[in-house]
N, C-alpha and C positions, 0 to 999 in steps of 0.2 A: 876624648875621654881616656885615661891613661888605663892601659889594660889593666892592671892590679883592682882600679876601681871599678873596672867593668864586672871584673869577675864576684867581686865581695855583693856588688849589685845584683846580678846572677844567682847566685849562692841564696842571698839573704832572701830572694824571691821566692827561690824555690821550696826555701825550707818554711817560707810562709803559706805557700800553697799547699804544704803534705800537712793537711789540721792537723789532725792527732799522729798519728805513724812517722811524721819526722820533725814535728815543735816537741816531741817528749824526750827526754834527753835518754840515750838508751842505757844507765845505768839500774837496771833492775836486779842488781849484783854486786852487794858491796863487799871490801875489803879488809883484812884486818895485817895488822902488820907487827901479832904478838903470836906465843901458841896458844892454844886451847886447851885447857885442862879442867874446868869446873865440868861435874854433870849437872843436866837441867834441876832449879830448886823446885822443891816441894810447893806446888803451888792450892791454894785450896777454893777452889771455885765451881759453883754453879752447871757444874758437865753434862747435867739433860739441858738444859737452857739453852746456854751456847751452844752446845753442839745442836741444836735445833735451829737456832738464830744461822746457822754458818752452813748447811748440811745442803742449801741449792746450789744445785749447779757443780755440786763432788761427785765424780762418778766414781765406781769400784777400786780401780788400782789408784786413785787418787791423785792423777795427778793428767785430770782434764789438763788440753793446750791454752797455751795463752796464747793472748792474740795477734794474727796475725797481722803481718804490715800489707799491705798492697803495693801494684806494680809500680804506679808513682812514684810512691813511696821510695825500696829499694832503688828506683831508675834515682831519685832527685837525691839519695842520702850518696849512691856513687859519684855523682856529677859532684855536688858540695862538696863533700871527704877530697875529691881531687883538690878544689881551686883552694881549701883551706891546708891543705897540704902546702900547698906551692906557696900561702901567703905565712906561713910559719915557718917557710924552708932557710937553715942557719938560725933557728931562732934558739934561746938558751935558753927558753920553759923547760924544758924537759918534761913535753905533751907528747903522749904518745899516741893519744887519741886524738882524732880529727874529722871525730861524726856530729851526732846529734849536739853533744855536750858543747864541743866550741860553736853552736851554730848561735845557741843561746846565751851563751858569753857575748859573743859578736854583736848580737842584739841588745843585749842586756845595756850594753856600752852606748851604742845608737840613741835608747829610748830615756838611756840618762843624757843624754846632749841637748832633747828634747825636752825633757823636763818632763818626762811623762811618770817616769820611776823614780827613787834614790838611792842610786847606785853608782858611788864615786869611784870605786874600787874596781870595778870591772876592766875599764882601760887597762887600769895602768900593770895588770896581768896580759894584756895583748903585747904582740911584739914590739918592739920599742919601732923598727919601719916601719909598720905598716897600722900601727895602730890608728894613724892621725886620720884613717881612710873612714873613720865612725864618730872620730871627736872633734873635728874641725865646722866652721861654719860652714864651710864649704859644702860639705856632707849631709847639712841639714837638706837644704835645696835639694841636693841627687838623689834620698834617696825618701825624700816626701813622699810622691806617689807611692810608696809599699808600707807605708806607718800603719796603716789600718792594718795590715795582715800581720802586724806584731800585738795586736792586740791580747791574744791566749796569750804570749809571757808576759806583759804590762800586768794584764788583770791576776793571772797567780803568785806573781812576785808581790802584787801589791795585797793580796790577799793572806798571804803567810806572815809577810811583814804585819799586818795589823794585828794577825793573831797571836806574834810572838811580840810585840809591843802590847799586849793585852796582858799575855801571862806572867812577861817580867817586870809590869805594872803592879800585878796580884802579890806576886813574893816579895815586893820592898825591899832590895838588896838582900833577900837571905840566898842562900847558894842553892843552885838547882840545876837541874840539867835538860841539856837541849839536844836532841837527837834528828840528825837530818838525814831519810832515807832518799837515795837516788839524785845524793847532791849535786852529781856531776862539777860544774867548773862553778859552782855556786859560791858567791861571796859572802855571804848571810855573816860563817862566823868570824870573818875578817872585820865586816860592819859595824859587828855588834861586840867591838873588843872592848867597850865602852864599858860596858858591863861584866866585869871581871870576877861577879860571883855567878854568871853561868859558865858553866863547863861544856863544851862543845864536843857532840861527837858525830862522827860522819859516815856514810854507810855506801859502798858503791865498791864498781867491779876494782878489781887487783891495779889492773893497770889506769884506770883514770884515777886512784887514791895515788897512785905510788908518781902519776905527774902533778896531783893537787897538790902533793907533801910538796915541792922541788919550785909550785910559782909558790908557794905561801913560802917558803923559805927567800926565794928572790924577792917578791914585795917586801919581807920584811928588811932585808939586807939595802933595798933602794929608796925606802919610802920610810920618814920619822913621823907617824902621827900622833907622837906623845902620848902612845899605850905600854903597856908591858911586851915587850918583844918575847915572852914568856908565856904569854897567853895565847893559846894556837887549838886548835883542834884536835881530838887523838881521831883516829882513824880506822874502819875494819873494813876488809874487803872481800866478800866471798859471795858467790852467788847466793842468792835466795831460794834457789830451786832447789838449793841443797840442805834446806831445812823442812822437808815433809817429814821427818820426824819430831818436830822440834829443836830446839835449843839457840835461839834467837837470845832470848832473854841470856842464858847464860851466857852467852859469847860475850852481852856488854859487859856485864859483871865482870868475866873477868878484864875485859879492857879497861875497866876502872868505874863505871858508873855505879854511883853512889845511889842505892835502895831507901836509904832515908829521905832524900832530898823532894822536893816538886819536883817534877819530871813532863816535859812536853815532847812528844812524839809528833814528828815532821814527814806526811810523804808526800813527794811532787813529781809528779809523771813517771813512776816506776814498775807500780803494783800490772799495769798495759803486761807486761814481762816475766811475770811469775804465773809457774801454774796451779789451780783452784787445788791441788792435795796443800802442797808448801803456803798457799795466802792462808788457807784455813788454820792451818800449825797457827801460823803466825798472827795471825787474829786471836784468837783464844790465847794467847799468852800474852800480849798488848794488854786485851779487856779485862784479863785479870790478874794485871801488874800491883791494884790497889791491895790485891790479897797475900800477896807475897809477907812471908814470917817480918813481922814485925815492923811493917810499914807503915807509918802514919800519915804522910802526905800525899796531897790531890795529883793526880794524873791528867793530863789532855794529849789529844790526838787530833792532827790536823791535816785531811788531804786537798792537796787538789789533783785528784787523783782520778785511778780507775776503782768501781766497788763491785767490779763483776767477780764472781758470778751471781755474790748475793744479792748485790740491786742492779737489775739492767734496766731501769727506765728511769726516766728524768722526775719524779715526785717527790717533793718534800717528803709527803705521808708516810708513803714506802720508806723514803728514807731512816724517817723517824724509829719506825715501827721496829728496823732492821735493826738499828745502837739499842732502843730497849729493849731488843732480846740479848744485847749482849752487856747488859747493867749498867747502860751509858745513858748520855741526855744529849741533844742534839742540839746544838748552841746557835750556829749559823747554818744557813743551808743556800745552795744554787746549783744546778747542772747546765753542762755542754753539750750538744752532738745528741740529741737524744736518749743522755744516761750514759754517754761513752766517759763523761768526766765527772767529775763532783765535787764540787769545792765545799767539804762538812769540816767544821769544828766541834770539837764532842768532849764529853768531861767524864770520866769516870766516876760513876757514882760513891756514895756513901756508903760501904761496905754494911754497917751498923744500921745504917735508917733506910737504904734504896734510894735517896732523894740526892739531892744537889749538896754538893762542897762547898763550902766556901768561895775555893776557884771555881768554881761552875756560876754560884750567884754573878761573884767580880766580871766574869770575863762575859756572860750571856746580853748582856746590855738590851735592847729589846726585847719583849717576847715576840719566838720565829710563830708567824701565822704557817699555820697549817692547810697550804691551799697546794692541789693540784695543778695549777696551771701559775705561769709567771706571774701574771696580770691577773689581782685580788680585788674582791670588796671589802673592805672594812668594819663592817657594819653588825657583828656578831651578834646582837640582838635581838635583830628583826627575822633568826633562825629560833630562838626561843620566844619571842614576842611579836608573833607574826603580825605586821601592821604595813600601810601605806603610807604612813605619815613620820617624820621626822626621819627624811632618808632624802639623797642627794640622788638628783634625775640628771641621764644628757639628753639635751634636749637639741644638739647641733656641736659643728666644727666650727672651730674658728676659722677655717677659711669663708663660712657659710655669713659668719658676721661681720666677714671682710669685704663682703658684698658678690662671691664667686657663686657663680651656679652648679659647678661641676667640680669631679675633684680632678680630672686633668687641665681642667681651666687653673686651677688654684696650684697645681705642681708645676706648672710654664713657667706662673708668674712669681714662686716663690721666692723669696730673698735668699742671699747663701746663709744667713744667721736659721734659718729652718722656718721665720717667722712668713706673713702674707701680708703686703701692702693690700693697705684699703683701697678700694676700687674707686674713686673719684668721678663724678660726674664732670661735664663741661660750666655747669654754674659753681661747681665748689663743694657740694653737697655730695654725701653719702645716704645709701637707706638702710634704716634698723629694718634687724633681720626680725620676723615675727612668727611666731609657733604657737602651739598650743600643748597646755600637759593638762589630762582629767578635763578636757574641754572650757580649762578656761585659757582666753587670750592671753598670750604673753609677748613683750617687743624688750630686745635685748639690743643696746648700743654701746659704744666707747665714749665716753668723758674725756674732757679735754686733757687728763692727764695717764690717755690710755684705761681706763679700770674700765671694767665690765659694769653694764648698768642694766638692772630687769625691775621692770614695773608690770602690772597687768595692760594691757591693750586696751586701755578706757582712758579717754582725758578726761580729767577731775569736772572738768564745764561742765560740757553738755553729753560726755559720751563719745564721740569719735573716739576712730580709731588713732590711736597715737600712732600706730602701722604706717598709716600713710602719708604720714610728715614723711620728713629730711633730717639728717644729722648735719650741724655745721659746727665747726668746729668745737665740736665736744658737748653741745646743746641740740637735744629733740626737741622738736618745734612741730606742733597740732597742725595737721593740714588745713585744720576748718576756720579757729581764729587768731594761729600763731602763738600759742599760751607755752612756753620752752622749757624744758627740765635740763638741768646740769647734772653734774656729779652726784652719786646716790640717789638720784631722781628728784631731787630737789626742784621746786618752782624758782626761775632763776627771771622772770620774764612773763608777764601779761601785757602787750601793747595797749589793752583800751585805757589801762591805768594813766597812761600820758595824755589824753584827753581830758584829764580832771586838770586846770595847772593850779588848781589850789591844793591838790591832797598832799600831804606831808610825805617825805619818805621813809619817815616811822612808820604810815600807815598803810603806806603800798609795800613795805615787810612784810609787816603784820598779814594783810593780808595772802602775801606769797606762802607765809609761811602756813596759812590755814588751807593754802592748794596745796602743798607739799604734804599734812595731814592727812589731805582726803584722798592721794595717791595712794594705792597698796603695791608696796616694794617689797619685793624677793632679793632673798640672798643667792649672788652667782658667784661663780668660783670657775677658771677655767685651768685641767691638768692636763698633761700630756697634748693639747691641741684637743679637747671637747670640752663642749661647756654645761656646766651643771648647774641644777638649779632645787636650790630647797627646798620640800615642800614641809613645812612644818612653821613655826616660830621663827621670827624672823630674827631674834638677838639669839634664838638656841641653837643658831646652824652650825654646824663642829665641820671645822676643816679634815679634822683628823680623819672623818670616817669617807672620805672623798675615796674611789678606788685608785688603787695604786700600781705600782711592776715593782718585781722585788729585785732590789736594790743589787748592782755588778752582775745580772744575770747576760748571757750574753745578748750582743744588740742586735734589732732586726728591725726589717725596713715594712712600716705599719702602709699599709693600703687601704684606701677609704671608697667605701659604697652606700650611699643613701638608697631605700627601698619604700616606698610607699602602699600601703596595702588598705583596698577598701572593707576592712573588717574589722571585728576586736582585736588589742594587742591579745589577748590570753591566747587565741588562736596557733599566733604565732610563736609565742612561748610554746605552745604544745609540740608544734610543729618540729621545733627546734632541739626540744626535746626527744623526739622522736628517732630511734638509730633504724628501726628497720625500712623504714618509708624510704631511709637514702639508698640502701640497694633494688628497693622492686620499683618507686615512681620513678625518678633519678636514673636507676641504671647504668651508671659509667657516663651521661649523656655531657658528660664536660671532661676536659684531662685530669683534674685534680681530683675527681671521686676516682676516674675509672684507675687514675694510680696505684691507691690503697685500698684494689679491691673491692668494692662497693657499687657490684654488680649481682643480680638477682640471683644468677649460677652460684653466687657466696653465699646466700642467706641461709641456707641451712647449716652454715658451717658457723653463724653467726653465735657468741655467747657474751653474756651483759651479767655485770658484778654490782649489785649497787652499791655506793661508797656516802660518806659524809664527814665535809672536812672544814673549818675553821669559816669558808665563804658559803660554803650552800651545800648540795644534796645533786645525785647525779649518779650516771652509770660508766662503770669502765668496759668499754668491750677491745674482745679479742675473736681471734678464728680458732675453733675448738679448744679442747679441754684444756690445753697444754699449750696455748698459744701467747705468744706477748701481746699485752697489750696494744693495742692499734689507735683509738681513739678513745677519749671520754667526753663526756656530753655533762655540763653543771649547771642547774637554775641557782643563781644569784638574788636573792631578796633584794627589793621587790618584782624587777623586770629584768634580769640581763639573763643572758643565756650565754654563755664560756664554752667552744668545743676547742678541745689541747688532743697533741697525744705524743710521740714520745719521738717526733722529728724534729721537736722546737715552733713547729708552726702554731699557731694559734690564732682561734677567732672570737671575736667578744661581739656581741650582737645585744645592743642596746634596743629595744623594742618600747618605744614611747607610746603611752597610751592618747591619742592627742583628742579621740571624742570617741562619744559610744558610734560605733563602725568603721573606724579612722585608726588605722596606726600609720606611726613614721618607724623605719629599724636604720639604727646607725649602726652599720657592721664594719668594724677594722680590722681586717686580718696580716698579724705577723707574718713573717718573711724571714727565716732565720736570714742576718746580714753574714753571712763566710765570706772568703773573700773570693768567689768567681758570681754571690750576687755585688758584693761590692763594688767589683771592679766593671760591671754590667752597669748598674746604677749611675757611674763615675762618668759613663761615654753622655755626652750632651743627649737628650732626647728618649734617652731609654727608660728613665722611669715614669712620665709622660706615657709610654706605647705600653710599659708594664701596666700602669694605675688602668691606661683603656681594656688593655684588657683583662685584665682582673674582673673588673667593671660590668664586661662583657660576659664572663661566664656566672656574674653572679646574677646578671638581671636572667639569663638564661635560667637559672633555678628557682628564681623570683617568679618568674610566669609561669613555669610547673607547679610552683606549691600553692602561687597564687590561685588561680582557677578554681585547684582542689577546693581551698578553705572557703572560697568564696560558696560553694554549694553548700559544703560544712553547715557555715554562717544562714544562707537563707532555710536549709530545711530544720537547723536548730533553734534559730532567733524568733522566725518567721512564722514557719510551720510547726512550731511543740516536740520536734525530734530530741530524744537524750542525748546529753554529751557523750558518754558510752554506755551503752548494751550491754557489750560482754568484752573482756578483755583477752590477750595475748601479751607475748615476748615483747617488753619491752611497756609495757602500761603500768605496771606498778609507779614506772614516775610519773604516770598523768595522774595517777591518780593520788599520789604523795605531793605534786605542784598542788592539786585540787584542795585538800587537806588545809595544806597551808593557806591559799589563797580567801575559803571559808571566815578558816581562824582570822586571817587578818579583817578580811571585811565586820566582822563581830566583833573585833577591836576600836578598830579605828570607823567603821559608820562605810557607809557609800563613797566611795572614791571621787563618785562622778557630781558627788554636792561641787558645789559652784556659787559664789560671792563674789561678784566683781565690784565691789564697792568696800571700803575700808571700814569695817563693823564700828570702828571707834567713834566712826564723823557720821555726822548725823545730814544726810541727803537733800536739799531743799525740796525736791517732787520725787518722792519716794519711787515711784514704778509707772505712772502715766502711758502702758499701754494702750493698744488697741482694744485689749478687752480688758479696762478699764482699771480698778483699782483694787479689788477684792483679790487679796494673795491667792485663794482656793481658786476661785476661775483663772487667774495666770497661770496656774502652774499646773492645771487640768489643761489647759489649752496649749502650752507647752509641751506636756507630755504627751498629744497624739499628736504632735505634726510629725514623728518619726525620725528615724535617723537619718544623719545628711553624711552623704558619702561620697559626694561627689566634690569640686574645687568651683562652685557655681561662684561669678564674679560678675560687678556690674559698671560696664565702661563709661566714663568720665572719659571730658573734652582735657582735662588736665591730670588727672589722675584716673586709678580705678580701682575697685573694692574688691578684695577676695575676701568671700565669707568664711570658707573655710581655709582657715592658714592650719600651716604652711599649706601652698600652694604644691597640689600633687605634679610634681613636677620630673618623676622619676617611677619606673616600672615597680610593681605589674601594673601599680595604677596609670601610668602615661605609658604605653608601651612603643612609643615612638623616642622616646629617649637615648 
């Protein structure tokens, strides 16, 4: 391998490993290359507001530190600075810089070869030697292994881009200006010369402005791309830190930017570099650019950035809350690192109404859900209209319907497409996976053109369970007389029908099609790898309200644990609910509580904020009065439980009701993916020994909480005990889930009614019990055999019958698991 490639290899490693302290280009200090002679204009705005909005995290002499780099950091930005030194050495940029800035140029170039970005421009500012070491095929192969660690510039570059393709969508060619803080070696306004009624201006220290001036002069002198060789950037360059008193704004003014025009404000990994006196300056004069004498057109602002001091944790809400104190609307939202980055797009408001511009309607596309945590419900309704019905349940993994028992069984076997071969039997056959939601049976398989199929767990005949057929190629077929459903659960097949060889095949249709009638089919849907199932109307199931991850947030490697518990799901909803039980039961008794604290010696330092945001209702806690946030805990109508907090981890804990004393919990918990889990992940076998033990420390907490609730359960259910007595720290949300839970039962009726028969078709032997045919003795005699909690099953010479599906197959209930 030729040393020069070695090196840029090296280099480009390194700089992907320092996440924030050396992917952020270090110009937090731009340049100007005119004098200065305007004083700041009169600006007329809102000064208890803002200055309240901006006023955390300012101390006295104003000018709190910015943040520091770590030892990495420095060690990996000297090692790079060297080897880009030497691959620039004799080159006629006239770069004087050879940190952060060209780390991301370098990349920038890479990730257009790859087609990950669009960025034709980047090359061809590299040195004409050595540039071919990022644009050649060659290159692709070398340096595959480290793409992923280029992800943070792929995702911001691709994120600015869309919002400056948004805003010069909005102005229809009228002239407007575009200002880009902390441009470093960025191409944006070479890119975008296309557009020659934006004005470009660019912001960044002395010395990387006064090398950008010298490549934008050389590409333009080497490269015709049939634009105005006239149309260029102006330039300013002065530190940031030297505006704690203001005059930001003036400084463009006088560099030429035009007060009447749209105007969009650009900052990308700069603000890390300023300190909270100077962001503050420069904030309040940003937010009230709309107010400036005589201005009539829309303002936006776009980071992907840092928003410390005023927001240090990763929350939309927070986020939001932070722009409408400073008379902004909050257009897109996502964070990095927990809250170190923020990728916000924001509009300044309507000076006259307080509401949305114009440009704020054009460019907001969506409305941003206001959810705490990445991963959302949808379903904003069932917060105002507390019901059980007409709401999408997961009921399993797809690898669960791929026929796997385990989820490190199901990550051995997984395809590199992320998807799970179906497990095959020796005769050819597969088996539908069967579950239960509100106690009625349900068997979910694949169709022969792939699609998800859920019917209830009855065959139309005689009742078997459709469970203990077979799937062959894409048709369920009845264990008992072979009767097959295809596609959408359609009757595709009854054998005894060929025993007539007079009947017509009009009328062995006809008849299929009056089994496929008396079948009750559910709408499935499956997202992200779990599979959901509707309980409501079956033509009114809305995809839309399916839960979702909000869109370019960064990616993390989801972990899956099935949990079976012999109790009610509400239980565990409480449970999960619950923050103080994790420090005095729990104790630290795994690595990841006793991490963050969430040990008994903390609880008194414990403090809980309740919250309530666009998905459900929940607490935020931290350690004392003045503490950051650490975790939050959110009940999701009608059964999910979401715990987030501000590391990016997260866990979403699906809690299915599967019969009265029976839950199933399907728990996923994220993994921020950085890249040393990345590159952990990558070595053959390790995410396998990860998923076990993950697995491992959650059945660990599963049989602590287990046990508990299980006494819960009998001295409440059993014995007449109240759900609570008397309350403390941290019951208000038992008692706000409770609330809800009421309402919705008053809504929507009893959860746990059950019709396994399709109301519309009329049953030839109605109910032919053991005790006999009077609905009132049925369903007296039903209701004291009591709840079944156990997995009771009855063996067959060829098959065998579990009563209770799903089969508890997984701790606290099987604790040999």
């Amino acid at each position: 391998m030729p040393s020069s490639t070695l090196f840029v290899r090296l280099s480009l490693l390194l700089s992907s490993l320092n996440i924030v302290s050396s992917f952020v280009p270090s110009g937090a200090r731009p340049l100007r290359l005119c004098p200065l002679q305007s004083s700041p204009p009169s600006v007329d705005f809102n000064e208890e507001r803002i200055g309240k909005a901006l006023s955390k995290g300012v101390v006295e002499d104003d000018f709190a530190e910015s943040d520091e780099q770590n030892v990495f950091g420095t060690l990996s930005d000297a090692i790079t600075g060297s080897i880009f030194s030497v691959l620039h050495l004799g080159s006629d940029c006239g770069i004087k810089d050879s940190s952060k800035n060209l780390r991301v140029l370098w990349v920038r170039a890479l990730l257009h070869n790859y087609g990950e970005v669009v960025d034709p421009v980047a090359a061809k500012l590299l040195p004409d030697k050595t540039r071919g070491l990022v644009t050649s095929e060659y290159s692709k192969g070398l340096f595959s292994p480290i793409r992923k660690f280029a992800e943070w510039i792929a995702s911001r570059t691709t994120f600015i881009d869309e919002s400056l393709d948004s805003f010069l969508s909005h102005t229809g060619g009228e002239p407007c200006n575009v200002v880009l803080f902390g441009s470093g070696y960025d191409t944006r306004a070479l890119r975008y010369r296309k557009h020659p009624e934006a004005a470009f201006y660019e912001v960044d220290l002395p010395e990387v402005v006064q090398g950008k001036a010298e490549l934008y002069e050389k590409y333009l002198r080497e490269n015709d791309d049939g634009y105005d060789k006239e149309v260029t950037s102006r330039f300013l360059g002065k530190d940031l830190n030297e505006y704690s008193s203001g005059g930001l704004v003036a400084d463009l003014l006088d560099l030429g930017l035009d007060p009447t025009k749209p105007t969009l404000f650009v900052w990308e990994a700069v603000l890390f570099y300023v300190n909270s006196g100077p962001k503050r300056e420069i904030f309040k004069e940003l937010y009230s650019f709309n107010k400036l004498p005589g201005r009539t057109k829309d303002t936006a602002v776009v980071f992907t950035d840092s928003l410390k001091p005023f927001v240090d944790v990763p929350f939309t809400s927070e986020t939001d809350k932070f722009f409408k104190g400073l008379d902004a609307s909050l257009l897109s939202h996502r964070s990095r690192w927990g809250g170190a980055v923020h990728f916000a797009a924001t509009v300044l408001n309507d000076p006259s109404t307080g509401g949305l511009t114009p440009l704020g309607e054009s460019m907001r596309g969506e409305d941003l859900v206001m959810s705490y945590t990445p991963t959302q419900s949808n379903n904003k309704k069932l917060l105002a209209e507390p019901s059980m019905d007409d709401a999408w349940y997961a009921v399993g993994y797809a690898w669960q319907v791929a026929g796997y028992s385990s989820a490190v069984e199901a990550v051995m076997a997984r395809a590199p497409d992320g998807g799970f071969p179906t497990k095959v039997s020796s005769d050819g056959t597969t088996k539908p996976y069967a579950t239960r939601l509100w106690n009625e049976p349900l068997v979910v398989y694949r169709d022969a053109s792939d699609n998800l199929v859920c019917v209830t767990d009855v065959c139309p005949h005689r009742s078997a369970p459709l469970s203990m057929g077979t799937v062959e190629g894409g048709t369920l077929k009845c264990f008992y007389h072979g009767w097959a459903f295809g596609g959408g659960g359609e009757c595709v097949d009854v054998p005894t029908q060929r025993s007539n060889p007079n009947g017509s095949e009009e009328a062995m249709a006809k008849f299929r099609d009056r089994v496929t009638d008396c079948a009750k089919r559910h709408a499935v849907a499956e997202k992200d790898g779990m599979i959901y199932v509707w309980r409501g109307e079956l033509l009114e199931a809305d995809a839309s309200l399916l839960p979702s991850k909000r869109e370019g947030d960064m990616e993390t490697q989801p972990i899956d644990t099935v949990l079976d518990y012999a109790v009610d799901y509400s239980y565990i909803v409480e449970n999960n609910l619950d923050s103080p039980h994790l420090f005095y039961l729990h104790d630290g008794s795994v690595p990841p509580i006793e991490s963050i604290g969430m040990m008994s010696k903390n609880l008194p330092d414990l403090r809980l904020r309740p919250f309530q945001d666009d998905c459900g209702f929940g607490h935020l806690g931290r350690f004392k009065d003045n503490g950051r946030v650490k975790k939050l805990l959110r009940f999701d109508p009608p059964n999910v439980v979401r715990h987030g907090g501000v590391s990016g981890f997260e866990e979403e804990f699906h809690i299915v009701p599967v019969s009265p004393g029976r839950a199933r919990v399907l728990l996923r918990q994220h993994l921020p993916k950085g890249p040393i889990l990345s590159t952990i992940v990558s070595i053959p076998g390790m995410l396998p020994f990860l998923t076990s033990l993950v697995n491992n420390w959650n059945y660990h907490i599963a049989l602590e909480d287990g046990a508990v609730m299980q006494g819960q359960s009998h001295l409440i259910e059993d014995m007449g005990a109240p759900r609570m007595q008397i309350g403390a720290l941290g019951d208000d949300l038992m008692s706000r889930y409770w609330s809800w839970r009421t309402k919705a039962h008053e809504r929507s009726g009893n959860p746990w009614r059950n019709t396994l028969q399709n109301v519309e078709s009329k049953p030839s032997i109605p109910s032919g019990t053991t005790y006999g045919d009077d609905e009132a003795v049925v369903e007296l005699a039903r209701s004291t055999q009591g709840r079944i909690v156990d997995a009771s099953e009855t063996v067959g010479i060829k098959q065998r019958y579990v009563q209770q599906t799903p089969e508890a197959l997984y701790p606290p209930m099987n604790s040999a698991s």
